[in-house]
N, C-alpha and C positions, 0 to 999 in steps of 0.2 A: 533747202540748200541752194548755195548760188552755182549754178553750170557753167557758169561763163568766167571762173578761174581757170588760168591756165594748168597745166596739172601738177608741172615742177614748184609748186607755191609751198613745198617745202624744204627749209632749210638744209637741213642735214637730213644722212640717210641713218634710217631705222632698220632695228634689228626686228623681225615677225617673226614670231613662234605660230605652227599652225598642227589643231588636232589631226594627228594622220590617221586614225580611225576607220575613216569609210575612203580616204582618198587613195592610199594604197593598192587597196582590193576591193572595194562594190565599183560594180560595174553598171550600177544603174544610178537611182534618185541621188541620195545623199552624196556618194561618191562625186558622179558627173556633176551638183553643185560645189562640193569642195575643189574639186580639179579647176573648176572655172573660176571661182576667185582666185585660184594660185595664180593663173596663163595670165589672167587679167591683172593681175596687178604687177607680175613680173614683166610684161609690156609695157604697160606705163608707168611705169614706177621701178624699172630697171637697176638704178643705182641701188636701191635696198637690199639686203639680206634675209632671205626667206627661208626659215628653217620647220620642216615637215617631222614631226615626232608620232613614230609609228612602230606599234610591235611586228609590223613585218616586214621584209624588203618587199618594195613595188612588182605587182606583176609587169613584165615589161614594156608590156603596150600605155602601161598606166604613168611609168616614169615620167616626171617633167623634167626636160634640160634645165640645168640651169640652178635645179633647187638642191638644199644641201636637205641629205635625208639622215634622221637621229633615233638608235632604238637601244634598247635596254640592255647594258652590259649580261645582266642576266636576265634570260629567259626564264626560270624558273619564277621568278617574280616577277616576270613583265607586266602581269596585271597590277602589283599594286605598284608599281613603274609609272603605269601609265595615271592612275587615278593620283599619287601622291609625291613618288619620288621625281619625276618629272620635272617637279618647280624647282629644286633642287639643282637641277643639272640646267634648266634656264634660267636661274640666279648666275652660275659659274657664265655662262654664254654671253651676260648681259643680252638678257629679251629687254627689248623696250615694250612689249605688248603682245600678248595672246588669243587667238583670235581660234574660240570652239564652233568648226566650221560644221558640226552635226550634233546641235543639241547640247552640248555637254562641255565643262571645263573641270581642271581639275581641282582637287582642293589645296588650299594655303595660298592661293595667290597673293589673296590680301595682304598678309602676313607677311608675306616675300615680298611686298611691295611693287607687283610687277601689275600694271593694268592690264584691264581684260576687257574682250568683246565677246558677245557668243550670240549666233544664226540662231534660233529657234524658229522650225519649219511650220509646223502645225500641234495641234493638240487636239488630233482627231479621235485620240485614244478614252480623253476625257468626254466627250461629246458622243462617240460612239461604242460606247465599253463592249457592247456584247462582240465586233469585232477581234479582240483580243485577250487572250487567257489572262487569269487572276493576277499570275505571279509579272507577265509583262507589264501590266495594268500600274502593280506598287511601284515594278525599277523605274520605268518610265515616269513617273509621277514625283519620284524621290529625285532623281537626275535633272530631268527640265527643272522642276522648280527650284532645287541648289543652283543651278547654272541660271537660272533669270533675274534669281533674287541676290547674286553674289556678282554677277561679272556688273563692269562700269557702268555698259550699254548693253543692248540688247538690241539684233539685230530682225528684224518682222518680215518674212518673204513677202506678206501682202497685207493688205488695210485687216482682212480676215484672223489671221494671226495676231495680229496688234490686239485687234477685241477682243480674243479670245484671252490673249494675256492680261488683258485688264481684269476681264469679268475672273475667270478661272482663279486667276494666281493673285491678284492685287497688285499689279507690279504699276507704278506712276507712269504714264502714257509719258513723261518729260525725258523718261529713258528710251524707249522704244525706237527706233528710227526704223520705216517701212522704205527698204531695199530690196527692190525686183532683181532679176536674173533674168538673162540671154538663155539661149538654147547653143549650142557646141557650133561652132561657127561652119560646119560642117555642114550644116542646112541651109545656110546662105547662098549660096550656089543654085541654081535653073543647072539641071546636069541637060548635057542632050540627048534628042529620042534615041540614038544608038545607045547610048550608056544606060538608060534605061532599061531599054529593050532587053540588054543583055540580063539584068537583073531581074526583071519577069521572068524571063525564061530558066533565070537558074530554079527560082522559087517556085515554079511553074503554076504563075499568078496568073486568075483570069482575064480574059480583054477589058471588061470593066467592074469594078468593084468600088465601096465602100470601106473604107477604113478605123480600125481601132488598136489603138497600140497601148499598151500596159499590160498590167500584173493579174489573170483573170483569178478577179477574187472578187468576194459578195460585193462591197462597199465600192468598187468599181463599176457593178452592174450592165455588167454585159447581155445580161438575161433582158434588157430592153431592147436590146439592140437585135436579137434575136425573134423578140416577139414582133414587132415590126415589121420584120420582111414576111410574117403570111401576109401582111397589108400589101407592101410595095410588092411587084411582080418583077423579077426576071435580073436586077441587081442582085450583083454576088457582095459577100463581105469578108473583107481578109483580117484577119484575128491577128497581131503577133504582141507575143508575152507567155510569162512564164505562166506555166498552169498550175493552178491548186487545188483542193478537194472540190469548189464550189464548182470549177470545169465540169464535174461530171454532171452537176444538174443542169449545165446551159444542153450540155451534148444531148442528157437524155429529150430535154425539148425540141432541140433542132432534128434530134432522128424521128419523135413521135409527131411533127409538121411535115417530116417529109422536106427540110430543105440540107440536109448530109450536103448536097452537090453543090450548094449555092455557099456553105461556110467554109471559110478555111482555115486551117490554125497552123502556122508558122513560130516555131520555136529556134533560136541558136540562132537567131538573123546574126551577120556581122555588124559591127556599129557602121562602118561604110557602105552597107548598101540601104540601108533603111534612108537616107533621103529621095532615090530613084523608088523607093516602094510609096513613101509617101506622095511626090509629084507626079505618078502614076493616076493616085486616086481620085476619083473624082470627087471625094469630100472625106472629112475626119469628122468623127462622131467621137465624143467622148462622156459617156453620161453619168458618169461617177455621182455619189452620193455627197460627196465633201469632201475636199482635197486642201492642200497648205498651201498652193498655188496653181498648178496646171503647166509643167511646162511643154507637153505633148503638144498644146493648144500651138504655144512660139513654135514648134518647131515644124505645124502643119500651118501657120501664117504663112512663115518662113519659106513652105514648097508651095503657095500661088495656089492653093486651095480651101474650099469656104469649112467652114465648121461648125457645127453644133455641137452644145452643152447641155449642162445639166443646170437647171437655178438650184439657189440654196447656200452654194457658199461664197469663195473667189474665183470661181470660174471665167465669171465676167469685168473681172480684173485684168486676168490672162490674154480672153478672146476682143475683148473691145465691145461698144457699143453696136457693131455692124455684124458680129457672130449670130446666131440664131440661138436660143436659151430655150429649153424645154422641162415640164416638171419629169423627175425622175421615174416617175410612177405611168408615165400616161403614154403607151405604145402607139395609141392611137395619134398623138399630137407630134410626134417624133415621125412618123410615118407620111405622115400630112409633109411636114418640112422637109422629108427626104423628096418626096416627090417635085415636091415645091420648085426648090434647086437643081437638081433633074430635067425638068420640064423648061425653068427660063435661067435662057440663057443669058440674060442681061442683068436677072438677079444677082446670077452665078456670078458675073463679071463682074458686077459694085461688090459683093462680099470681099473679090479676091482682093479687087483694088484697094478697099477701105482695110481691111487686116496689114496690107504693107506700109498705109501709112500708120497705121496704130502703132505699129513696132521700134517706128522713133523714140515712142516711149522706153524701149529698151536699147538702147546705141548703149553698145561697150564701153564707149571712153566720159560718157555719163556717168556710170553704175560706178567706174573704175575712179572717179571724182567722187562720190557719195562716200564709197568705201574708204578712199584714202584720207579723204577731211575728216569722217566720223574716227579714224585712224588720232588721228592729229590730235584733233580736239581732249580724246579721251586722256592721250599723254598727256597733254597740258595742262587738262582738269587735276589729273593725279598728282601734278610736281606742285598745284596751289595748298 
């Protein structure tokens, strides 16, 4: 796509319909990318009408000004509300176009004649089944591939998901269009050392640490990140994410190593202070198994500190050619690079440098140009 249109290159304003699903109420992945296309397009693209169809009112932190929010005269059928009668009441609305911002669109669009777009994040489910129960396994499988093989376009957070959709589902690569995502403009900011400060001391974070931020659960693999510090000596490492059953096997190793004092696990961060926990640290480790994209990665660019990953999937999408890639499996090689970083400081400095210019690659009013021409285009395709 050409970047170098200006962004009002359309005509008249459009009516968007958008799944409010995860935007309403997740507070994390899927959420925080739906919330971002909304801000982001109701920024640039201001004159349009932006309507949020969701079976619940916004928790209030979560509302966005500005947008009109639509939910289910009856609640008792809000579910089949949301999967069917929906198109229905965005027939009545005149949607010019429906945009399934987590996985999923509903059914009859076609039918109703209203074009569609729909995000599909990953299909880690397909690739790593033993992660997830039987019954997740079918919904998940029945939904993405209705919604990949049924919407106009198909929206690919990274080159990784594009292949996966080809190989997995069949879907013509001439559909796909691969649209990255910013991190919450809230890590763009350097806070200063007092604003920091204060934030250690609420968490009552070490002086110096290592960082990992997500969901502790197997396919994130935290348990490297653990085995590693009997190598490195005297770095601490601050954990924050929710915990899962798999927490208990990292814990029983960090007790039976003897590093309890050196782990910390931080649950209930607010979303405001986690950029002062991040620019604290002195790197982000993220050694996941397979991810849809990595946004932890943008949002540890984003705080001026170096990073390492895991190879394997789009990690290195996320982090750039100047992040540091490690096999998932090898504590020894991950240990080596913690110290690596640690030790020169000049390394440490070209990592920091080279991840802020990689980040060009995500400038908001790019993504927010990608989004509104694959916008465009789709209607126009449909009126042919």
């Amino acid at each position: 796509m050409n970047f170098f249109y200006p962004l009002n290159f359309m005509n008249l304003a459009m009516r968007i319909g958008f799944d409010g699903k995860r935007t309403t109420q997740n507070l994390t992945g899927l959420g925080n990318y739906s919330r971002y296309v909304i801000r982001l397009l109701a920024k640039f693209q201001p004159q349009n009408h932006y309507i949020v169809y969701a079976l619940k009112t916004p928790v209030p932190e979560l509302r966005i000004p500005g947008i009109e929010y639509q939910y289910a005269k009856d609640q008792t059928f809000k579910f089949y509300w949301r999967s069917f009668g929906i198109v229905s009441t965005m027939v009545k609305q005149k949607i010019n176009l429906f945009h399934g911002l987590s996985n999923e669109i509903p059914f009859g669009l076609r039918k109703a004649r209203i074009p569609s777009v729909v995000t599909i994040h990953d299909l880690i489910f397909i690739r790593y089944p033993e992660y997830y129960s039987l019954i997740d396994r079918f919904i998940y499988k029945v939904k993405f591939r209705y919604a990949a093989l049924n919407a106009d376009k198909v929206i690919a957070i990274s080159q990784q998901t594009k292949q996966d959709l080809v190989q997995y589902f069949g879907i013509n690569e001439n559909r796909i269009e691969v649209i990255y995502q910013n991190c919450d403009p809230i890590f763009h900011q350097i806070l200063s050392q007092s604003v920091r400060n204060t934030v250690i001391e609420k968490y009552a974070l070490p002086h110096k640490y290592i960082l990992s931020v997500g969901t502790i659960e197997e396919r994130k693999n935290l348990l490297l990140i653990a085995k590693s510090l009997t190598i490195v000596d005297h770095i601490h490492l601050v954990v924050v994410g929710k915990e899962t059953k798999y927490s208990k096997l990292v814990k029983v190793f960090i007790s039976a190593n003897k590093l309890v004092n050196r782990v910390h696990f931080i649950q209930h961060v607010a979303h405001d202070d986690l950029p002062a926990i991040y620019q604290q640290a002195e790197m982000f480790i993220y050694p996941s198994r397979f991810e849809g994209f990595g946004i932890p990665i943008v949002e540890a660019l984003h705080s001026g500190i170096p990073v390492i990953a895991a190879k394997g999937s789009c990690l290195e999408e996320a982090g750039g050619p100047n992040s540091v890639y490690v096999d998932p499996d090898d504590e020894l090689n991950l240990a080596n690079q913690i110290k690596s970083i640690l030790d020169n400081t000049e390394k440490r400095t070209n990592m920091i440098d080279s991840g802020r210019r990689y980040l060009e690659k995500f400038e908001s009013k790019k993504i927010a140009h990608q989004i509104l021409e694959l916008y465009q285009n789709t209607i126009d395709n449909a009126k042919r």
